[in-house]
ZADO-1210 file (C-alpha; in nm, 4 decimals, padded with zeros to 6 digits):
<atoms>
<atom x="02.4822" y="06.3318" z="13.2835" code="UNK" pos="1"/>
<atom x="02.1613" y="06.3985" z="13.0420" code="UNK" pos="2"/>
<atom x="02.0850" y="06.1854" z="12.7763" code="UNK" pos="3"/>
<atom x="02.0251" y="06.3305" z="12.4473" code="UNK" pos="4"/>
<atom x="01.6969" y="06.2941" z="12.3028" code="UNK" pos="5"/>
<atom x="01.7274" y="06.0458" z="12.0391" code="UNK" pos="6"/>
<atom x="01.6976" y="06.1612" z="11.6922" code="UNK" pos="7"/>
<atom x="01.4759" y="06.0567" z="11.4524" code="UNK" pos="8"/>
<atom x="01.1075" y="05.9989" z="11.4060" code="UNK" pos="9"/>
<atom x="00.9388" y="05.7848" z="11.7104" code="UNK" pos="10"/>
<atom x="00.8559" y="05.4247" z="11.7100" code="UNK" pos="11"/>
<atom x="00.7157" y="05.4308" z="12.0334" code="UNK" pos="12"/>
<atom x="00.4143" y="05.1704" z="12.0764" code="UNK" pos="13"/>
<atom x="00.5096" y="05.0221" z="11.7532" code="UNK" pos="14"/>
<atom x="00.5493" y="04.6380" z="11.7733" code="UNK" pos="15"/>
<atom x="00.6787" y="04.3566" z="11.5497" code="UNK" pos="16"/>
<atom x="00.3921" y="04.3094" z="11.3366" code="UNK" pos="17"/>
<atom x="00.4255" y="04.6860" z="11.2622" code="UNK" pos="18"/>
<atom x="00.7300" y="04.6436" z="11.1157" code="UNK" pos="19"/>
<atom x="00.6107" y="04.3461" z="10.9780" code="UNK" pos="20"/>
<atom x="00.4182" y="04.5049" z="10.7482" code="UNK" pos="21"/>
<atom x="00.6560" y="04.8193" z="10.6938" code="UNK" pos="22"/>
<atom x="00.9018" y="04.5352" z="10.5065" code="UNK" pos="23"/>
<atom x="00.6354" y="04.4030" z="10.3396" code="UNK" pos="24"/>
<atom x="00.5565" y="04.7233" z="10.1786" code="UNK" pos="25"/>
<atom x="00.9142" y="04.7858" z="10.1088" code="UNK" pos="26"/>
<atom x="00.9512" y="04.4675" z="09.9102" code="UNK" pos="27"/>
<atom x="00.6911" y="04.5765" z="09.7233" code="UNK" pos="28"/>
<atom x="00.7917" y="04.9117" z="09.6105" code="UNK" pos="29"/>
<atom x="01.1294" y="04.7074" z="09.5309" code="UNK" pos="30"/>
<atom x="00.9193" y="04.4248" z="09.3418" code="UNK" pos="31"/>
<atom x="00.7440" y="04.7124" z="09.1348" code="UNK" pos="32"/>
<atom x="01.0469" y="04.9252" z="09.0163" code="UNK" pos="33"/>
<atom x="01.2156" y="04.6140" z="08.9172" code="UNK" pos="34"/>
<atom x="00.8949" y="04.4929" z="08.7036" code="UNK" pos="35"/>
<atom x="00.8900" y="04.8529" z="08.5517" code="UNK" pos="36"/>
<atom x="01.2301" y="04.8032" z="08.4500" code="UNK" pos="37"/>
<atom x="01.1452" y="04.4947" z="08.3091" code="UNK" pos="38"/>
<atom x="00.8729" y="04.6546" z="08.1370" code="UNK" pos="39"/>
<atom x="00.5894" y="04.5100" z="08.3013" code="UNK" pos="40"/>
<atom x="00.3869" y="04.7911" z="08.3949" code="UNK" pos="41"/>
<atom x="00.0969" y="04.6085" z="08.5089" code="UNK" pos="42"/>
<atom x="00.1893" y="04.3953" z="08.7531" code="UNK" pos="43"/>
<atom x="00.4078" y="04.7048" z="08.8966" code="UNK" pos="44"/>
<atom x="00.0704" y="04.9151" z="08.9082" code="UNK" pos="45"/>
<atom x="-00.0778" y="04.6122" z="09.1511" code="UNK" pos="46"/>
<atom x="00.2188" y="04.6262" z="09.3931" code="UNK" pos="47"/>
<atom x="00.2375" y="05.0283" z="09.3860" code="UNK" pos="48"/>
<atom x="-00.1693" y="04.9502" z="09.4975" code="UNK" pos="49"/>
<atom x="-00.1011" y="04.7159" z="09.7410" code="UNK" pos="50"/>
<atom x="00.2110" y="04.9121" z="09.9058" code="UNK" pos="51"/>
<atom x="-00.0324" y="05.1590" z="09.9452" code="UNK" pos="52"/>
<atom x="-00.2849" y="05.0382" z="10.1186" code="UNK" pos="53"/>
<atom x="-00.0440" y="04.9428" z="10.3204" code="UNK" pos="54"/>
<atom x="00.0882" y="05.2783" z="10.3589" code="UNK" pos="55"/>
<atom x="-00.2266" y="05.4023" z="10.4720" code="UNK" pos="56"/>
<atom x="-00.3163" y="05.1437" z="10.6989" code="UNK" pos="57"/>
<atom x="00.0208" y="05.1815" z="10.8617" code="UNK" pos="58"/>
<atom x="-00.0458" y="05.6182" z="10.8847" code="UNK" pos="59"/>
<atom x="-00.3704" y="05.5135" z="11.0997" code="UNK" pos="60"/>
<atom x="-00.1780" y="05.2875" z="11.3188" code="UNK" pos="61"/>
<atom x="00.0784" y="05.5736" z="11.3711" code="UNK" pos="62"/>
<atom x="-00.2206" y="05.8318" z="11.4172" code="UNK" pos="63"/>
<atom x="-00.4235" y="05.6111" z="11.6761" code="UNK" pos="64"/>
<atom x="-00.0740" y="05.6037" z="11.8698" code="UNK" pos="65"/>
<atom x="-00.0070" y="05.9471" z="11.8772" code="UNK" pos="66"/>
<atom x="00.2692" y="05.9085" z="11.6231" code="UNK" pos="67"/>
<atom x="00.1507" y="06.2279" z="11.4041" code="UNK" pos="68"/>
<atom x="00.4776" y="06.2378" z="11.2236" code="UNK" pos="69"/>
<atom x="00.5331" y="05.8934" z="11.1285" code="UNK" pos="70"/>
<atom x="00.1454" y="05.8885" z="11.0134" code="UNK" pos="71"/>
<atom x="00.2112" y="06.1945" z="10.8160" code="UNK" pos="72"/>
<atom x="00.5326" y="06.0216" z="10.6578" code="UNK" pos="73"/>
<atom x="00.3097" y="05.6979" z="10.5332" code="UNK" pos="74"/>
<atom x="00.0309" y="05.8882" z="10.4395" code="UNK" pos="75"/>
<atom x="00.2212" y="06.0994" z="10.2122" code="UNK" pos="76"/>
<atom x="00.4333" y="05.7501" z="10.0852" code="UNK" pos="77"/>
<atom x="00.0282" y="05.6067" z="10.0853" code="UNK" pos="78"/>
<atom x="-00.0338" y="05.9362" z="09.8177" code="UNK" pos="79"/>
<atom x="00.3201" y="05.8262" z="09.6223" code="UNK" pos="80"/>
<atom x="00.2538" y="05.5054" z="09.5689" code="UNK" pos="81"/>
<atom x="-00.1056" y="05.5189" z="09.4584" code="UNK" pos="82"/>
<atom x="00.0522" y="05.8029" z="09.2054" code="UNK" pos="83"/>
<atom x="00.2825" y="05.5173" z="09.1180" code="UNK" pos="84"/>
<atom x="-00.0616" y="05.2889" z="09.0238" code="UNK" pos="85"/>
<atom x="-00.1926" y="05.5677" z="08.8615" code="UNK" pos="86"/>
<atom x="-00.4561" y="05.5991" z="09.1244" code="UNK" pos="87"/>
<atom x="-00.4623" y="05.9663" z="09.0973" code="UNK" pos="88"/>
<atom x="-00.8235" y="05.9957" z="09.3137" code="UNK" pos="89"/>
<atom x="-00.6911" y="05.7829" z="09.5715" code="UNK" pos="90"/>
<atom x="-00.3199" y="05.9890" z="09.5474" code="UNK" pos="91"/>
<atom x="-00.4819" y="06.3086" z="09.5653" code="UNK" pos="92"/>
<atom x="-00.7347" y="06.2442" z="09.8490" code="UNK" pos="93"/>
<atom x="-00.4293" y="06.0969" z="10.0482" code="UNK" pos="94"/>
<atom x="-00.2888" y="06.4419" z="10.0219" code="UNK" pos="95"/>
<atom x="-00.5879" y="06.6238" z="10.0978" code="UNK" pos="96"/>
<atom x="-00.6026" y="06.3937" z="10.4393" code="UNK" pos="97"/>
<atom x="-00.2380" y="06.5656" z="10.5403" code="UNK" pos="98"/>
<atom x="-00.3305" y="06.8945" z="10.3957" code="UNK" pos="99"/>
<atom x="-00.6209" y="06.9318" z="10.6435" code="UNK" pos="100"/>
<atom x="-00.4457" y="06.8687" z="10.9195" code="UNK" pos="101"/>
<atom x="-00.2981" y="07.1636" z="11.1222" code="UNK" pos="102"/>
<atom x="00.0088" y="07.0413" z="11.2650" code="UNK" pos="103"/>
<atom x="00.2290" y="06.9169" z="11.0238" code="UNK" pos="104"/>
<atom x="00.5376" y="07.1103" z="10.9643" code="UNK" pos="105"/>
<atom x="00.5474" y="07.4161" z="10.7140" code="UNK" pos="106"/>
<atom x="00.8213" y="07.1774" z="10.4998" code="UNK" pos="107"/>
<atom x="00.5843" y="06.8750" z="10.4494" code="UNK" pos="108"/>
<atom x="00.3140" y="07.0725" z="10.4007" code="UNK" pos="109"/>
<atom x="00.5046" y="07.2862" z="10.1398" code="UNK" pos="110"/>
<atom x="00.5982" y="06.8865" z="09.9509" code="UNK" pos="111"/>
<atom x="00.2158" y="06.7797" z="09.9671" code="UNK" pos="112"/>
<atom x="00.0755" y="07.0892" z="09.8089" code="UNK" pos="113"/>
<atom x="00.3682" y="07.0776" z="09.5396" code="UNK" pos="114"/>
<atom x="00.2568" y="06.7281" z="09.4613" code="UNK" pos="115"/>
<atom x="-00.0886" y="06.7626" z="09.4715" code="UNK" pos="116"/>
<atom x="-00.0343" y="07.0369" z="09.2393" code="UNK" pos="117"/>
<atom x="00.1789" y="06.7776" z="08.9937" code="UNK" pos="118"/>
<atom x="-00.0593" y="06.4926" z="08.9956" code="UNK" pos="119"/>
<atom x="-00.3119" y="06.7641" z="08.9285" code="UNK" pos="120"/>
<atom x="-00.1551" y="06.8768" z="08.5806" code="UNK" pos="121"/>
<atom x="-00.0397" y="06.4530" z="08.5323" code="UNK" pos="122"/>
<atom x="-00.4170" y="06.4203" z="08.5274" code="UNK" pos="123"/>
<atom x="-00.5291" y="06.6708" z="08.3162" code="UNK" pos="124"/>
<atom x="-00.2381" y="06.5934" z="08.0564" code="UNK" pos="125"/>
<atom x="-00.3550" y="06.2196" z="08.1095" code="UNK" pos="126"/>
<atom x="-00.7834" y="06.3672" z="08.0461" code="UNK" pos="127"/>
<atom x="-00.6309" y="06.5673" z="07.7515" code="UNK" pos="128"/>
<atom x="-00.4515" y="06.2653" z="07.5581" code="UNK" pos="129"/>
<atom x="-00.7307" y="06.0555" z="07.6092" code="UNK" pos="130"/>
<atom x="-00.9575" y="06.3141" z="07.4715" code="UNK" pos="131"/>
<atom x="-00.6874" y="06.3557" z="07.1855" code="UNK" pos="132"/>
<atom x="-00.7058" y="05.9386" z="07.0873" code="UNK" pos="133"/>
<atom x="-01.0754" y="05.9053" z="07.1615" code="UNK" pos="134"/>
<atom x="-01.1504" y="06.1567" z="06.9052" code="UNK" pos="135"/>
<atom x="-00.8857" y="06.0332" z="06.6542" code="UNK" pos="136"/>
<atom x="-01.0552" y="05.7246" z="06.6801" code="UNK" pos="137"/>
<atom x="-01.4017" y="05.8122" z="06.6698" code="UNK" pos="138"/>
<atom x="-01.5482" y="05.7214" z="06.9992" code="UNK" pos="139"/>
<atom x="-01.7535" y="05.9351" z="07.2068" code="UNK" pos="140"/>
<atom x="-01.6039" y="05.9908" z="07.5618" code="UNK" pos="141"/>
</atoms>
């Protein structure tokens, strides 16, 4: 009898300190969305940073490996969460990073160039209120 192939995205290579480090970056995320609840938007903004750096050092592990889907997965996550910190160079190059690459399926490709396209106009809104108070207030930007 033949085994199905098993579903999913592979693991293969990845060890324990991998995964490690995947739950690390979870609780942040977690530790970040509860702080926003809570208002403090700050401290959230320094775990959304952290998780991704994590992220990203994660989506080179997966890319040395040969793991080009997981490393696309973190490495769009790694764009998300520096969104999240309102890290919008650092979001936007992360996206750039998966948009140059060839072989990532029509679907993901289709989600990064969507966001990339949202954190664009974020950012402009963002240039345009600052503008907006800078003037109101009588500083020069």
């Amino acid at each position: 009898m033949i085994k199905p192939a098993p579903a999913g995205i592979s693991r293969e290579g990845l060890d324990a300190s991998f995964e490690a480090e995947e739950r690390r970056k979870s609780n942040l995320l977690l530790q970040a969305r509860m702080l926003l609840d809570q208002g403090d938007e700050n401290a959230a903004a320094l775990r959304f940073a952290e998780a991704a750096a994590i992220e990203e050092r994660l989506s080179d592990i997966c890319a040395e490996k040969g793991l080009a889907e997981k490393a696309s997965v973190h490495r769009f996550s790694a764009a998300s969460c520096w969104a999240a910190a309102g890290n919008f160079h650092d979001a936007l190059l992360q996206c750039e990073l998966l948009l140059a690459q060839p072989d990532i399926p029509d679907r993901l490709r289709g989600a990064v160039a969507a966001y990339s396209d949202t954190i664009r106009e974020r950012r402009a809104e963002w240039y345009a209120n600052l503008e907006r108070q800078n003037l109101e207030a009588g500083v020069a930007p």
